[in-house]
Structure formats: structure tokens, C-alpha cells
C-alpha positions in Angstrom: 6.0 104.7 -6.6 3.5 104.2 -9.3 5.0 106.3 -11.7 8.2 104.3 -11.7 6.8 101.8 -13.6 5.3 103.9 -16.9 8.7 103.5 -18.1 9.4 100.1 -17.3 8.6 98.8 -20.7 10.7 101.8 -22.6 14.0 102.1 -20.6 17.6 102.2 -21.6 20.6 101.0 -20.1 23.8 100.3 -21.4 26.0 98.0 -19.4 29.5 99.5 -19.0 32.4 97.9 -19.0 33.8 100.6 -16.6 31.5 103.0 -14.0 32.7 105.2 -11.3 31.9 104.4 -8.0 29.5 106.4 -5.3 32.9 107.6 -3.7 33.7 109.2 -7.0 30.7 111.2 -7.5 29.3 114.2 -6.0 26.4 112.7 -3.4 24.7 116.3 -4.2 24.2 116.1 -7.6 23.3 112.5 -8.2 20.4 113.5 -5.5 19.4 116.7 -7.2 19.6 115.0 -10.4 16.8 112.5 -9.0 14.7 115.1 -7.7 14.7 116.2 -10.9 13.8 113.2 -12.4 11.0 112.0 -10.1 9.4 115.5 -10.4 9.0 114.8 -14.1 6.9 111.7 -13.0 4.9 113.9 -10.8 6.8 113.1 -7.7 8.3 115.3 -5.1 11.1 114.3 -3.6 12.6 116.3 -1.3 15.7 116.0 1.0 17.8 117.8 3.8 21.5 116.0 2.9 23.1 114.4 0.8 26.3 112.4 1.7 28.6 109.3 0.0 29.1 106.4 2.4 31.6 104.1 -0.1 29.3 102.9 -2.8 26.0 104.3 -1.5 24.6 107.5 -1.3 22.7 108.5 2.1 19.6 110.7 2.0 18.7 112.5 5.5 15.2 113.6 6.3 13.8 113.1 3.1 10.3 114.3 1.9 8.2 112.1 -1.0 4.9 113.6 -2.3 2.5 113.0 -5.5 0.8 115.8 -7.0 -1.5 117.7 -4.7 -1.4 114.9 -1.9 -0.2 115.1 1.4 3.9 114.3 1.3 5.3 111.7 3.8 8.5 112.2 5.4 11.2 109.6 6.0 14.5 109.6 8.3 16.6 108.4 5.7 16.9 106.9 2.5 19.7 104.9 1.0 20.9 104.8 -2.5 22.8 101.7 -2.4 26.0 100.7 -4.9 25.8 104.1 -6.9 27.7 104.6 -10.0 27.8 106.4 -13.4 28.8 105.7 -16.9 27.8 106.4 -20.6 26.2 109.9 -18.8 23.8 107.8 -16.5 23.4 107.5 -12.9 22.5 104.3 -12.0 21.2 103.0 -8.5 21.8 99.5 -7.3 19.0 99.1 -5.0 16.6 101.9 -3.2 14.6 101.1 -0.5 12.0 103.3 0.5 11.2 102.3 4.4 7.9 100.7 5.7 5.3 103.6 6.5 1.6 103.9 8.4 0.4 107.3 6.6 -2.7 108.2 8.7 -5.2 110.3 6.9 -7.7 113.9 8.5 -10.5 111.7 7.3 -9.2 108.1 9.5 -8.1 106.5 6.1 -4.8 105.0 7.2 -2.5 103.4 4.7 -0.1 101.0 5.9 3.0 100.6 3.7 5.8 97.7 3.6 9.1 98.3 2.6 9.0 99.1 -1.1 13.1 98.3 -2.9 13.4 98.9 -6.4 16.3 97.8 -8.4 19.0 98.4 -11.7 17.8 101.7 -11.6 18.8 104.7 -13.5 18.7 108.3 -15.3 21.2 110.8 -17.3 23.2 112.6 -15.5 21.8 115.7 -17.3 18.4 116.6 -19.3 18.7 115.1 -22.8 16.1 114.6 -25.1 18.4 111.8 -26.9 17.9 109.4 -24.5 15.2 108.1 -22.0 14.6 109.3 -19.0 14.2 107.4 -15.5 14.2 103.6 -15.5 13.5 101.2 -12.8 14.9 97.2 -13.8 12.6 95.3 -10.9 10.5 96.9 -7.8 8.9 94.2 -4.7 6.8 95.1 -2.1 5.1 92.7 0.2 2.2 94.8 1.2 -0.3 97.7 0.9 -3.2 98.0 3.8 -5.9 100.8 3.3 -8.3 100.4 6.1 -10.9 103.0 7.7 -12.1 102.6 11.5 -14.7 99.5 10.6 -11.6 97.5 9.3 -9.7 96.8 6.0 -10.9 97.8 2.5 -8.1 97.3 0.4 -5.1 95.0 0.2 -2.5 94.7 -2.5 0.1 91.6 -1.6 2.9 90.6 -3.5 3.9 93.0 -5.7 6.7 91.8 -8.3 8.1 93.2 -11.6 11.5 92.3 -12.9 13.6 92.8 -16.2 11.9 96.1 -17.2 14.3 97.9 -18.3 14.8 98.4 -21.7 18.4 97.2 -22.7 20.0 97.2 -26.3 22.5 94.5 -25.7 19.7 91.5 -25.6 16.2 90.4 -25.2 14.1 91.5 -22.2 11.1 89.3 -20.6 10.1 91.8 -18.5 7.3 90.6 -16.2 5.1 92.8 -13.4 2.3 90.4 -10.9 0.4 91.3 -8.2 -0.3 88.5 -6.5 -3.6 89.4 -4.5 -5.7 92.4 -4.4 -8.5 92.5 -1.7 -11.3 94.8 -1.9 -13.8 95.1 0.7 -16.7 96.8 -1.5 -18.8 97.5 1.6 -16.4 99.7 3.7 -15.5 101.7 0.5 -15.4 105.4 1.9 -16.8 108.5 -0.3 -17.2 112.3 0.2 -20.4 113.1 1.6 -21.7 114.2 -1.5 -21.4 111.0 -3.4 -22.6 108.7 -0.1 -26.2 108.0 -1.6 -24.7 107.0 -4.9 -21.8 105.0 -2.7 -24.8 103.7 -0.7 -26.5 102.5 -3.9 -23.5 100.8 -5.8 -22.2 98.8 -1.9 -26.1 97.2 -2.2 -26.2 96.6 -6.4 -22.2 94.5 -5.6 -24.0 92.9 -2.3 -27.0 91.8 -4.5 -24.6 90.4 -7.0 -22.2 88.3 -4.2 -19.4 90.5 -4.3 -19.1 92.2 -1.0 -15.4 91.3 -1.1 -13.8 91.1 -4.1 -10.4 88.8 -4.5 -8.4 89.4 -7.7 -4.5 89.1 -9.3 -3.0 91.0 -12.0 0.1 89.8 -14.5 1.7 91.1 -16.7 4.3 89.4 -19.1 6.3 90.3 -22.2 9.3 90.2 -24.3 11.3 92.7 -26.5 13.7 92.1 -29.1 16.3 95.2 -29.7 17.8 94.1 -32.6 14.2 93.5 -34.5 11.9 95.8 -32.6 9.3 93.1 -32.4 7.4 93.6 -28.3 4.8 91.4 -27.5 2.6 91.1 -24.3 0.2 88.9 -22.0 -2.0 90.6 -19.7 -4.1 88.6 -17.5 -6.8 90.1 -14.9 -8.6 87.3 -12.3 -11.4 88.1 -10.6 -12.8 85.3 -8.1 -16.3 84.0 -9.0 -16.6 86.9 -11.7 -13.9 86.3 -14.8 -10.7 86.2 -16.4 -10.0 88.6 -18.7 -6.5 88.1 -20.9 -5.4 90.5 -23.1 -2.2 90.0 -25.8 -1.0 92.2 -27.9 2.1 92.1 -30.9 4.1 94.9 -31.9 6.6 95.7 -35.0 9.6 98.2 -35.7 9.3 99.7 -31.7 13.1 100.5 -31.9 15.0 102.2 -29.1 15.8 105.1 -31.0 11.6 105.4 -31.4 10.4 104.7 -27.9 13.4 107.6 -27.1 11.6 110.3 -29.7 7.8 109.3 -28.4 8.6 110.0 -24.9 10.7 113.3 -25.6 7.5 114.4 -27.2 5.5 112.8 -24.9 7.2 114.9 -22.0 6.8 118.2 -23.5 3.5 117.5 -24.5 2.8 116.9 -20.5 4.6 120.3 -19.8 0.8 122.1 -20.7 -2.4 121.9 -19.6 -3.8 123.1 -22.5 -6.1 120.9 -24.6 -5.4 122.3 -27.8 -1.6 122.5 -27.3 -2.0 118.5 -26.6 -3.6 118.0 -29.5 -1.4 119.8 -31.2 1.7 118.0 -30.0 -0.6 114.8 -31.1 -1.4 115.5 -34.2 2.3 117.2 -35.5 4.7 115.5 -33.4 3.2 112.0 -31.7 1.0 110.9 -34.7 4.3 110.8 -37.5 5.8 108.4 -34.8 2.9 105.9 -34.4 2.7 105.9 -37.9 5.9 103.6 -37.5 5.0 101.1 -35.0 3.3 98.2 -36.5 0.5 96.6 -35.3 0.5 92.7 -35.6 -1.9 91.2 -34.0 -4.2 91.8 -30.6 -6.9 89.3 -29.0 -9.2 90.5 -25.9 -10.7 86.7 -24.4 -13.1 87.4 -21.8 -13.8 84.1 -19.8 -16.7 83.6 -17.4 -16.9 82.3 -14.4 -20.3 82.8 -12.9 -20.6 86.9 -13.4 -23.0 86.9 -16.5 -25.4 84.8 -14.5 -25.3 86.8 -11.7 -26.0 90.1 -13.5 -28.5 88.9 -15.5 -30.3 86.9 -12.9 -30.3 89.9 -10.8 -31.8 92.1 -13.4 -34.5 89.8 -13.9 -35.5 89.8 -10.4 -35.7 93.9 -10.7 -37.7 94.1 -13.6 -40.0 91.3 -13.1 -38.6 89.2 -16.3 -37.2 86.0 -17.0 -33.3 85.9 -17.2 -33.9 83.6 -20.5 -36.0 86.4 -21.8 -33.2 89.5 -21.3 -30.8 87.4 -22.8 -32.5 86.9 -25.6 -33.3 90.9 -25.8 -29.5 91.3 -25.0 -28.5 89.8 -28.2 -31.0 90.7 -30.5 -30.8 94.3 -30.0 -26.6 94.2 -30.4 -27.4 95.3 -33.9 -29.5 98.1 -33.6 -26.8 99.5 -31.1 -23.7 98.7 -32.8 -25.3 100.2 -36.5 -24.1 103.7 -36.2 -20.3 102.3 -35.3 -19.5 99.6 -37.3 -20.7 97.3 -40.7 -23.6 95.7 -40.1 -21.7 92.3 -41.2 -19.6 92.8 -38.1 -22.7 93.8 -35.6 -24.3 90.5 -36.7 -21.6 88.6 -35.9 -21.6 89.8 -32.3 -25.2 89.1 -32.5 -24.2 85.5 -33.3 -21.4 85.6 -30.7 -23.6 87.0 -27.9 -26.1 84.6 -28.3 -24.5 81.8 -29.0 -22.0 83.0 -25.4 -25.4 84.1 -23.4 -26.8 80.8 -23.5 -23.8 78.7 -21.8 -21.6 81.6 -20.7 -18.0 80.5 -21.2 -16.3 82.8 -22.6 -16.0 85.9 -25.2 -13.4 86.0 -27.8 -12.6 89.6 -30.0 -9.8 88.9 -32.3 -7.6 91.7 -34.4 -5.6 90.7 -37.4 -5.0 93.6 -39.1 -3.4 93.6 -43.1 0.3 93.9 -42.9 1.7 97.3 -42.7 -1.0 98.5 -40.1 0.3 101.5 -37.4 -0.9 102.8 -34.5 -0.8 106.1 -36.1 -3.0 104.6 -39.1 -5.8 103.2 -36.5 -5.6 106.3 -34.3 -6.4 108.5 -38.2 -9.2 106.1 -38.4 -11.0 105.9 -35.4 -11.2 110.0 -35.9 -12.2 110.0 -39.4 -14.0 106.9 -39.7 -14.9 105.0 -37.3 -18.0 103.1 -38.7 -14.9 101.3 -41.0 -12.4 100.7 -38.1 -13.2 97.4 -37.6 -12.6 96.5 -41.1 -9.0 98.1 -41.3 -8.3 96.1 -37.6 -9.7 92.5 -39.0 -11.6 92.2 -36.0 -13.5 89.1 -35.7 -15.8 88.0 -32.4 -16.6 84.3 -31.2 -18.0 82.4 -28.2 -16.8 79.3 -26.3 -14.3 78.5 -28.5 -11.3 77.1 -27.0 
């Protein structure tokens, strides 16, 4: 299910003004053709039949795998209000049943139904257009619990309008709502229990032996301009809010098609310097088209800093006003091999300044007009001590 949603923000769908029905297909191909599809997201998806029932396509003892993990098998599956046009399949509404997967090593995972929706995928391999979209996905629920109780929990889980479509604006949007974390009932391998062992106690010492957080994630996308922006907003209880945004030029339809053609070949190797081949001929040319307008990255306290610090302190014997001070002062030093020393002092400044009454962190990115991704990837590589100049990056504290 995760891998539905790397194409959510680079879909295409064209709304037809006439489809043919489930009724009208072939039940067999329209389920091959989605085993096909999932398997290029590194999902297996297997199934026993295939058969039409009026608009919707029924799956019978179907088999859904990721990677090398164990697979999970489900009595049936239902493609509901199946159609094609414009050479795409598209799904109404799938529903993948509630599921208890119980694990060799007691890890059971308890799953609520999952229904995605405005799905869809060509009917044939074609590098012209994009591959598998999902338009919204909810799921109530996701319980991972070992025999001393629960250790995870994911509620809520929302995304709609993600698929990309050339006929208007999208606003796609994707929230969880809560996500639960017991830190202390965390299992490891055997091998990694003393380091486990350590980091449950460090999170304990700090107040976090459960930790409570949400995730959002809001956009929009213009097709006729290409401009994309995004929000991205990460709350963790008594720790911090971090909020990213981001602004993006010329991402056209006929560009976010190319990027994942080459992007899907380049995924068909395991080869390092294949892939970085593929980056540097193929990828590289089409970043050098999407613009970059602006970024910010706000980080904003809410007890964490203090809780770090204080707790170093109390290890090394010291005075939390003291490793502040050190903190900031040696910023500098650190950052000199990376960026201009203009740019280290100023996070000097900031982290002083932010240290002393933690409220929050602000980095901001203005870069000069007719900045790509392609340009910033070339310079991070070749010089990387000047990135910071080409990205206008600026840092401030407890500014509003």
C-alpha cells in the first residue's frame, strides 16, 4: 500500500466523456495488467480468478506481497465500477479487506480495511504516459503490537485529490491523524538489543517513552502553468513542529511523464554506476527544467531543546547554560569546510540568539530566478562550500 502513494503527486487522468464498462472488458486482462503494474512498485499481487460481475471486477484468493516479506493472502478482492478509455484502466474503488498478519517472531500487525479510490493505469506499457495512479486512499487503523502490548499505531489515514489531472487544478492533500509510538517495547534482532537497550533508556531520560505525533501534507498544482507548491507539517507532542514548504516552476505533465520513464528504468538495475549513469545522462537534463522558487524549513520548539540539553548537562557534569553557549560558538568551526563563513556566522547568530529562549528555527531559500533542481544537484557535487550562496539561504530565530 505504501507504494501507491509515490505517484500521487505525478498522476494522469483524463476524464472521458465515454468509457466502457467492467462488462465490456476482459476481467483477465485488466487484472494481469495490475499485476503488472503493482510489481513495478515492488508489489506482488497475485491472484487465482478473475471474473466481471456488471461494473466490477472480482478477484478470488488473491496473494499481496512487498519485496522479500512474507505475502498475505485474501479471499477476495473487489475492483469496483471498472472502466477504460483514452488506453487506461481505471478502478472506481478497491478495497483491500481488514487483516491480523501474525509474525515467527510474535510481531502481529493488525490492519483495517484499507479503500483507495479514482484509480488507474494504461492498459499497456508506455513510456508516453504515467504509470499507476491512486486519486484518494483512507484507512482507519494500523496496530503493531508484540506480547507486552502495543508499539505502534497509525490512525486516520487520509489523502485525496492526488491524482494528477490536466483538465484543472489539483489540491491534493495526505494526513495522518495520529501516530503512536511506544519507544520502550520497540523490538530488535538480537544483535542490535544492547544498542536497542541503550537508545529505549537515552528517550526514557528525555520523557519520551511514548511518543504522540501527526503528519500533513498539503499542495496544489496548476497544469496549465506548471507552478506545484507544498506544505508539510510534522507534530511531535512535547518535542516540536517541524513545517516544511516548498515552490516549484515549469513541472509540466509532459515532464513529470519523461522523469518517471527514466526514473523506472533506472530502478530496473542494481548497479551503482548504471544509476548514476541514468542520473547524470538522462535524469539531470530534466531537472535542469524544473524551477526552484522558493523553500523555507521552520523548526518550532516545544520543550525538546531543553530536554536534550538539560540532559546532557547532567551526563557530563556541566551547566546547560554553559553547552549552549559551546553549541553556538563552535557552529563556525564546524560549518567552515561547507559553506562561507558569512553564512556560518549567521547560524552562530541564529543558534544563539534561538538557544537562549528556544522558540523556534527558521532556514529560508530564495534562490535567483532561473534556479533548477538540476543546477543545485551540479552544485552540491562540484561545489558545495558555494551552495548556499546559489540557494539564498538565510537562517533566523524566534521570528514570527
Amino acid at each position: 500500500m505504501r507504494q501507491f502513494l509515490l505517484q500521487a503527486g505525478f498522476g494522469l487522468a483524463l476524464l472521458p466523456t465515454l468509457s466502457a464498462p467492467a462488462w465490456a472488458l476482459d476481467a483477465q486482462a485488466v487484472a494481469d495488467r495490475l499485476s503488472e503494474v503493482l510489481d513495478q512498485q515492488d508489489i506482488d499481487f497475485e491472484f487465482d480468478t478473475a471474473s466481471a460481475d456488471g461494473d466490477d471486477i472480482v478477484l478470488k484468493d488473491v496473494t499481496v506481497g512487498f519485496d522479500d516479506d512474507a505475502s498475505t493472502t485474501y479471499e477476495q478482492i473487489v475492483l469496483e465500477d471498472v472502466s477504460e478509455a483514452d488506453d487506461r484502466y481505471m478502478i472506481g474503488r478497491l478495497e483491500v479487506p481488514a487483516k491480523t498478519i501474525e509474525s515467527e517472531d510474535e510481531i502481529k500487525t493488525s490492519l483495517t480495511p484499507a479503500v483507495f479510490g479514482d484509480m488507474s493505469f494504461g492498459v499497456k506499457e508506455d513510456a508516453e504516459t504515467i504509470g499507476l495512479q491512486v486519486g484518494s486512499v483512507q484507512m482507519d487503523s494500523i496496530v503493531v503490537s508484540v506480547p507486552q502490548g502495543d508499539f505502534l499505531t497509525v490512525e486516520n489515514i487520509d489523502g485525496s485529490d492526488l491524482a494528477f489531472r490536466e483538465d484543472r487544478v489539483i489540491e491534493p492533500r495526505f494526513s495522518v491523524e495520529r501516530i503512536s509510538f511506544n519507544t520502550q517495547l520497540a523490538p530488535e534482532d538480537e544483535e542490535d538489543r544492547e544498542k536497542g537497550e541503550a537508545m529505549r533508556k537515552q528517550l526514557a531520560d528525555l520523557g519520551y517513552s511514548q511518543i504522540e505525533a501527526s503528519f500533513d501534507v498539503t499542495g496544489t498544482y496548476d497544469p496549465s502553468s506548471g507552478e506545484m507548491d507544498f506544505n508539510e507539517t510534522i507534530v511531535v507532542e512535547d518535542a516540536l513542529t517541524l513545517d516544511v514548504d516548498g515552490a516549484f516552476s515549469n513541472v509540466t505533465a509532459d515532464l513529470a511523464t519523461k522523469i518517471q520513464a527514466v526514473t523506472k528504468d533506472m530502478q530496473k538495475t542494481d548497479d551503482d554506476e548504471q544509476q548514476m549513469k541514468f542520473l547524470q545522462e538522462k535524469l539531470l537534463p530534466l531537472y535542469e527544467k524544473i524551477g526552484v522558487e522558493s523553500a523555507t524549513i521552520r523548526l518550532e520548539d516545544n520543550s525538546l531543546t531543553d530536554k536534550v540539553i538539560g540532559v546532557m548537562a547532567e551526563r557530563q557534569n556541566a551547566q546547560p547554560e554553559q553547552l549552549k553557549l559551546q553549541a553556538a560558538m563552535l557552529a563556525p568551526a564546524l560549518l567552515a569546510s561547507y559553506v562561507p563563513a558569512e553564512f556560518a556566522r549567521q547560524v552562530s547568530e541564529a543558534l544563539q540568539t534561538y538557544l537562549a529562549d528556544p522558540q523556534s528555527l527558521t532556514i529560508e531559500l530564495s534562490p535567483e530566478d532561473g534556479t533548477t533542481v538540476g543546477q543545485i544537484i551540479e552544485r552540491a557535487k562540484s561545489e558545495p562550500n558555494t551552495l548556499t550562496n546559489l540557494l539564498g539561504a538565510s537562517v533566523t530565530a524566534n521570528q514570527d
